[in-house]
C-alpha positions as CSV (number, residue, x, y, z in Angstrom):
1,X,107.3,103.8,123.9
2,X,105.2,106.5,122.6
3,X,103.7,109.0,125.1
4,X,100.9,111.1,123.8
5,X,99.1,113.9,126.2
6,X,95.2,114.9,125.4
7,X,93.6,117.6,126.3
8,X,90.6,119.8,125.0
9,X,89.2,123.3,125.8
10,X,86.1,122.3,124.2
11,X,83.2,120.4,124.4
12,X,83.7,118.0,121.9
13,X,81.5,114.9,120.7
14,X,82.4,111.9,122.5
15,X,83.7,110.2,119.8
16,X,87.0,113.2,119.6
17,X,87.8,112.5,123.4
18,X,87.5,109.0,123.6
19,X,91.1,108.6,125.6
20,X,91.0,104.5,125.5
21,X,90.1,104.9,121.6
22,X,93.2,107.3,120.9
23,X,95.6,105.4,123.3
24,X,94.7,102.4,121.1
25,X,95.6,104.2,118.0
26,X,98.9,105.4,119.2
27,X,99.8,101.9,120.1
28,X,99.0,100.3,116.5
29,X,101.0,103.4,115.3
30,X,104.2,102.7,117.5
31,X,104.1,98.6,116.8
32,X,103.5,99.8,112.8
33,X,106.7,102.4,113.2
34,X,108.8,100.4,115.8
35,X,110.5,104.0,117.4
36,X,113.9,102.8,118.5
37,X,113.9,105.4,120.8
38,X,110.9,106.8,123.7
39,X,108.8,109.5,121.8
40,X,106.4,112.0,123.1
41,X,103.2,113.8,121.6
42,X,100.5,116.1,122.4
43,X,97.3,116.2,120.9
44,X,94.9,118.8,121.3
45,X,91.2,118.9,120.5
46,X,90.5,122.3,119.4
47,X,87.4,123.9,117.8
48,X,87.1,126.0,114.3
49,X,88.0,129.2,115.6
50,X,90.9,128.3,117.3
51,X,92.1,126.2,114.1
52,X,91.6,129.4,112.3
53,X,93.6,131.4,114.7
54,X,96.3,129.1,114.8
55,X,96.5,128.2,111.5
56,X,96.2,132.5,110.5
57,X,99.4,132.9,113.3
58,X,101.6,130.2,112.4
59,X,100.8,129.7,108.8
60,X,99.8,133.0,107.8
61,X,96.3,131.0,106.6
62,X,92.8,132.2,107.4
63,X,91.3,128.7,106.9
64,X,90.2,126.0,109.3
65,X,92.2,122.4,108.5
66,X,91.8,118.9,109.9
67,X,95.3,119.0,111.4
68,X,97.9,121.4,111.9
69,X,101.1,120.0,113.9
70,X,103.9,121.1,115.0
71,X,107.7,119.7,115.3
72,X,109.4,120.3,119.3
73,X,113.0,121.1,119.2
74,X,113.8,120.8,123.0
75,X,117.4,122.8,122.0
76,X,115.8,125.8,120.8
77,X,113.4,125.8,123.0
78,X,115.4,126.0,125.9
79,X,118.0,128.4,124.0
80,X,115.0,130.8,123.8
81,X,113.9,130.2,127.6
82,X,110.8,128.5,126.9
């Protein structure tokens, strides 16, 4: 089963936040992939400026994208303390 958290700190058009509508997509995505293991995801709806900002600290970029994602490494991430 794929698990997949939404959230948004902006007002977004309807048509970005539409929960049933991405739930749906994730679904055709894990009967297309068949995960042989539980995965989770997080998606976050984010404006232009924020894009920019994350894309200028993780990436070095000063440019808005359509997505920018991210890998979780539950080791390191716990080796750190986060």
């Amino acid at each position: 089963m794929i698990h997949v958290d939404i959230t948004s700190r902006v007002k977004l058009p309807h048509a970005f936040t539409d929960r049933h509508a991405l739930s749906d997509a994730v679904a055709r995505i894990e009967r297309e992939i068949k995960p042989r293991q539980a995965l989770d995801g997080v998606i976050h709806l984010i404006d232009d400026n924020e894009m920019r900002h994350l894309n200028g600290t993780n990436r070095g970029l000063d440019k808005v994208t359509d997505v920018l994602s991210f890998t979780y490494d539950a080791e390191l991430n716990e080796a750190r303390g986060t």
